[in-house]
N, C-alpha and C positions, 0 to 999 in steps of 0.2 A: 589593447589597453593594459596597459603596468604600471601598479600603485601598489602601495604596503596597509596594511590594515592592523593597529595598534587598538589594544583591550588589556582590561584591567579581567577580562571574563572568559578569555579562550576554551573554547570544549573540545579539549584532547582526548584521545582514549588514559591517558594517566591521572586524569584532573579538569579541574575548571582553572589556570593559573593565567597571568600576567604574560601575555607574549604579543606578537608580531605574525601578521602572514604577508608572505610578498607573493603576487599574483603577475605573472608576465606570459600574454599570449595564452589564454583561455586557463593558462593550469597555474597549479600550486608551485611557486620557483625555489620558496623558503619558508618555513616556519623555526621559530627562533625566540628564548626568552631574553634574547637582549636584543636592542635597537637593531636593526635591520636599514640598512642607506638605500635610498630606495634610487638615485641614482637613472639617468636619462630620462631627463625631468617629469620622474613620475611621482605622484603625490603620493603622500603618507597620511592618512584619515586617520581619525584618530576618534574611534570607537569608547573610551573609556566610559565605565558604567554601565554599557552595553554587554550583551553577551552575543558572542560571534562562534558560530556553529556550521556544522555542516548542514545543507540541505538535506533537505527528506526526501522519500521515495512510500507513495502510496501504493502498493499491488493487488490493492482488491478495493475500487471506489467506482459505486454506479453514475455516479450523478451530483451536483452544485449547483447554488445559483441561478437553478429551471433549465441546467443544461443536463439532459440525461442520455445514457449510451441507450436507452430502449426506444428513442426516437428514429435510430436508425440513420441520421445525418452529420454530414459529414463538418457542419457548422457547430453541432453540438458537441462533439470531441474538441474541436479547437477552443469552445467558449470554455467548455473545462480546462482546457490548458493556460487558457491566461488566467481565470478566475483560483486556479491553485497557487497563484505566486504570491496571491495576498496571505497564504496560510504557511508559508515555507518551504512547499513541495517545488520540487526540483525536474523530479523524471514522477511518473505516474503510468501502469496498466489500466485501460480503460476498460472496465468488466462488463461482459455480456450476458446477461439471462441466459437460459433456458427460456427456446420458445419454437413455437412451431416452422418448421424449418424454413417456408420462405423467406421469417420474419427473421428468422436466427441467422441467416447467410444475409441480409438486410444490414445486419446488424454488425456481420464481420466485414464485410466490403468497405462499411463507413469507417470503422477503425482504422482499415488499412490503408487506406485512401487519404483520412487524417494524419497518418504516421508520418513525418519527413513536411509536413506546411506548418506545424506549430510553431506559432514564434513567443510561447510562455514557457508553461511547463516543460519536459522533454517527454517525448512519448517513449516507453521503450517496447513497447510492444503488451498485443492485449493479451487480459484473462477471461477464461471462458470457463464458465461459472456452468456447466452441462454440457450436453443433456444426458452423460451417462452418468446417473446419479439415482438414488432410492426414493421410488414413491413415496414412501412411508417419511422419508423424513425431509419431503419439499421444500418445507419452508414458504419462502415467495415465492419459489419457482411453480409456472403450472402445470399439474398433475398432468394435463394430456399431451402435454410436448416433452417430458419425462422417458427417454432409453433406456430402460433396463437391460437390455442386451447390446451389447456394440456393434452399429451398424456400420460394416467396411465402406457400404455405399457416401453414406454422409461423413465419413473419412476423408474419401477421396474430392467429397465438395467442400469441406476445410482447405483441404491443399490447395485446390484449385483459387479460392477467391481470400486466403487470408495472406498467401504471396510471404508464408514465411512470418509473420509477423505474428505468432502466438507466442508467449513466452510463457504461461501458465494454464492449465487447464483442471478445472477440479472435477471429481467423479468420486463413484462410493467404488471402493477397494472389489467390493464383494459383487459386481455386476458382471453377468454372464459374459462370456468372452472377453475378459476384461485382459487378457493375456494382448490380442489384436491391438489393444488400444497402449496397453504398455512401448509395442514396438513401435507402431504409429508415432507417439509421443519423441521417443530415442530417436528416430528417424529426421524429424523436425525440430530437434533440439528444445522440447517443451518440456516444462516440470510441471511432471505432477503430482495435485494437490489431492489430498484425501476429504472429503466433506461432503454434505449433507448422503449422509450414511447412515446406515443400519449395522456398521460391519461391527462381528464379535472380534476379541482379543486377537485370535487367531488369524483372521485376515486381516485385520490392520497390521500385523506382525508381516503377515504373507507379501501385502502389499507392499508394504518397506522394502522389501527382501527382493521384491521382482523390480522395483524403481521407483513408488513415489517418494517424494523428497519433500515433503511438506502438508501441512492439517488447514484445512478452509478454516476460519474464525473458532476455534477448538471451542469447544464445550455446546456451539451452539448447530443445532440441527444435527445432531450425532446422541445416541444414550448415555443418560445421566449414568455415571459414577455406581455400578452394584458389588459390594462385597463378593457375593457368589458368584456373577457375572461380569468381568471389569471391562468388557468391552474398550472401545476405541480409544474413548479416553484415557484408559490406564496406558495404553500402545503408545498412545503418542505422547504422553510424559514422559515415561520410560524408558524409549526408545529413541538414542542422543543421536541420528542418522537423521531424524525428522523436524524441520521448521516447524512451526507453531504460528497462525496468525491470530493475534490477540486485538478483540475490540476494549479499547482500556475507558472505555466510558462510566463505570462502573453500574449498568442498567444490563446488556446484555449479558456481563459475568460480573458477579457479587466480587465487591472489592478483596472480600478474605479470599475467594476462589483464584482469583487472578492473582494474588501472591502466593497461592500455595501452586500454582503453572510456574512462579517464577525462581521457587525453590525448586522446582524439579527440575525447570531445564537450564541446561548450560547458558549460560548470558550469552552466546553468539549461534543461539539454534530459536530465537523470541523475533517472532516479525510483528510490530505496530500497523495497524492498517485501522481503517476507517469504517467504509462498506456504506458509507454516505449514501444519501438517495437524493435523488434531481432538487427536491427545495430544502436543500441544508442552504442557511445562509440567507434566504428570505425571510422577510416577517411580512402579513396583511395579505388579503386576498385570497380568491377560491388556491391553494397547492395541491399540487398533484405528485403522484409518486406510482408509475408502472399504472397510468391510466385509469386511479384512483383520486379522490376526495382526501386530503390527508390533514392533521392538524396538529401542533407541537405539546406534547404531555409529557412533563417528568424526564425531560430532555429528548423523548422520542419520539418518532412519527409513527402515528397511527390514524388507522382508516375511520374517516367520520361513520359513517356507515354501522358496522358495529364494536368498531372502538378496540379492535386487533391491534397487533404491533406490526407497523410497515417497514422499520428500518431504523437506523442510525443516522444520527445528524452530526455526528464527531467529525473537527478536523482534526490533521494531524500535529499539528502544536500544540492545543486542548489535550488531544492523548499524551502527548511527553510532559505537559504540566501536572495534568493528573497521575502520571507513572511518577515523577518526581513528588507529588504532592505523598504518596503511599508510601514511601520513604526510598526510593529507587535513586539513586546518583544521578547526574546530569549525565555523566558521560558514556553511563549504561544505559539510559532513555534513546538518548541520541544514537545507540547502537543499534538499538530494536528499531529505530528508527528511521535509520540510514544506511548504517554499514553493511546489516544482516540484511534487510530486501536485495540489495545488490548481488552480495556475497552468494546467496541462493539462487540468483541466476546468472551464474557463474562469471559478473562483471568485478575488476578487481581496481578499476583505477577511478571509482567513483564512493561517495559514501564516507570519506574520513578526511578531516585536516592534515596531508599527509601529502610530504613533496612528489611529485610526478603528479596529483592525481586532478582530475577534472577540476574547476575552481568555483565549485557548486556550493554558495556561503549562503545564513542567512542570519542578520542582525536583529535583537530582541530586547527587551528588557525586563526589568524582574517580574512587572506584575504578565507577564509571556505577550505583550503588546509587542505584535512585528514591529517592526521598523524597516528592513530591508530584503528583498529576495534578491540574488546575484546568482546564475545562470551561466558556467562555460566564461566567469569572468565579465560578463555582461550584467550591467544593474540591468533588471527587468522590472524592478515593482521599490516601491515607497512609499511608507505611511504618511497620510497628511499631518502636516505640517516639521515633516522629517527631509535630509535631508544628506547626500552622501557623495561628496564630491570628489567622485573616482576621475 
């Protein structure tokens, strides 16, 4: 399929300006601020007033829709993948709890199995959210399925049933034999993520320094901020070797906090991520969330029960609306949003309007009302009563 796509709203890494993308055979052929001939009777759409961006990439989303990865089925990874096109997302990591291990190999088998039949989103391969990770700062995760020390044993059953397809892995720095798990990781080409940690300055320093390349949803499930003690957080600001994923909802980090993350780190070390849970995107009816009662408060899900916080209902156009809304540039949203997920797992031809590369668009307008998600060049999704005649 080859057609030109014309906007008065292009999102470049230089600007939002006036240009042209010509798309021939899944990738990007041309981008160009003047007319572009689109040439072997392929159309020229014509987007004006529109804004035409690259797709998104989520790396840390549990759940959509009532389709959640702690189901363990293989129907529920693909219902997320189409259910993400109506949000922008593109490619997506399907994140796994921590859970006790029959459930937790349950849970990777499904992912891997999903990987390679989506016909929405793109899978790129899952996040595994444990189980080497700190009692102390759980989270959702459950305390008795929790490894504080790295087991070679359930190493070697990753290998076995995830078939390659982990692309992220997060753990606390400071966990016993966490050296095993560092090569593990290198070995299978996984990144990993620093989070739900206890670790002081020191070992999140330590940890950089031996491989991880990136902070689970920084500031949250990791020690506040101590003058005398700067722990994790000050590490992973600081520390320009390290990704950053940021929930920009402004509930799990206070809007002033999430711009003073954005003064520290380099604009191409900031990842947008979501961390969504199974009924983001419903309204009415008992919702559930990790085999819970759950109900929507002040934008977030919490447990009816006693009224906890169960998670994030952010999508990822929501987050670059509101990163833009803080006074962030389009073109830097869309970085945290796109180029840098990629970029961190070390994909270079995906993530920017930019010739050679994948032709992963999505069309929107000002008040961030999708309009189109386009996939490898392929329309995959369209807002009612929209219409985009590639």
């Amino acid at each position: 399929m080859n057609y030109v796509i014309k906007t008065d709203k292009l999102v470049l890494s230089g600007g939002v300006v006036e240009g042209y993308v010509s798309v021939r055979d899944g990738r990007i052929a041309e981008v160009s601020r003047t007319p572009i001939t689109a040439g072997n009777g392929a159309n020229v759409v014509d987007c004006s007033g529109l804004f035409v961006a690259p797709g998104m990439m989520d790396t840390h989303i549990h759940g959509l829709h009532g389709f959640d990865t702690a189901n363990n089925n293989v129907d529920d990874i693909l219902g997320m993948s189409d259910a993400l096109l109506q949000y922008g997302v593109t490619s997506f990591c399907p994140t796994i709890y921590t859970n006790l291990e029959p459930l937790f190999v349950d849970g990777i088998r499904a992912a891997a199995t999903a990987q390679g039949q989506e016909t929405g989103s793109r899978i790129h391969g899952m996040h595994l959210e444990g189980p080497f990770i700190s009692k102390s700062k759980a989270g959702a995760q459950p305390p008795e399925a929790i490894r504080e020390t790295v087991d070679t044993g359930l190493l070697e059953t990753i290998h076995r049933f995830a078939k390659g397809k982990v692309s992220i892995m997060t753990a606390a720095p400071e966990t016993n034999n966490i050296g095993v798990l560092v090569d593990f990781c290198r070995g299978e080409g996984i990144r990993l993520s620093a989070g739900h940690t206890n670790a002081t300055h020191e070992e999140m320093c330590c940890g950089a320094d031996m491989g991880f390349s990136r902070v689970t949803h920084l500031f949250n499930a990791m020690p506040s901020i101590n003058h005398r003690a700067p722990g994790a957080v000050v590490a992973a600001l600081m520390d320009d070797r390290l990704y950053c994923e940021l929930i920009a909802d402004g509930k799990h980090v206070n809007r002033a906090v999430a711009e003073l993350a954005l003064r520290c780190k380099p604009s191409d070390k900031v990842i947008l991520i979501t961390d969504a849970l199974c009924p983001t995107g419903l309204t009415g009816g008992n919702l559930f969330a990790n085999g819970k009662v759950v109900e929507m408060r002040d934008s977030l899900w919490h447990h009816v029960e006693d009224g906890t916080i169960a998670g994030s209902s952010l999508d990822m156009l929501t987050g670059v609306k509101n990163l833009w809304q803080w006074g962030v540039d389009m073109p830097t949203a869309f970085q945290y949003a796109s180029q840098n997920p990629y970029a961190n797992l070390g994909v270079a031809d995906r993530g920017a309007l930019v010739v050679g590369n994948h032709a992963d668009i999505i069309v929107f307008d000002e008040q961030f009302d999708l309009k189109a998600t386009i996939v490898g060049g392929d329309l995959k999704y369209t807002g009612k009563g929209f219409s985009l005649p590639l």
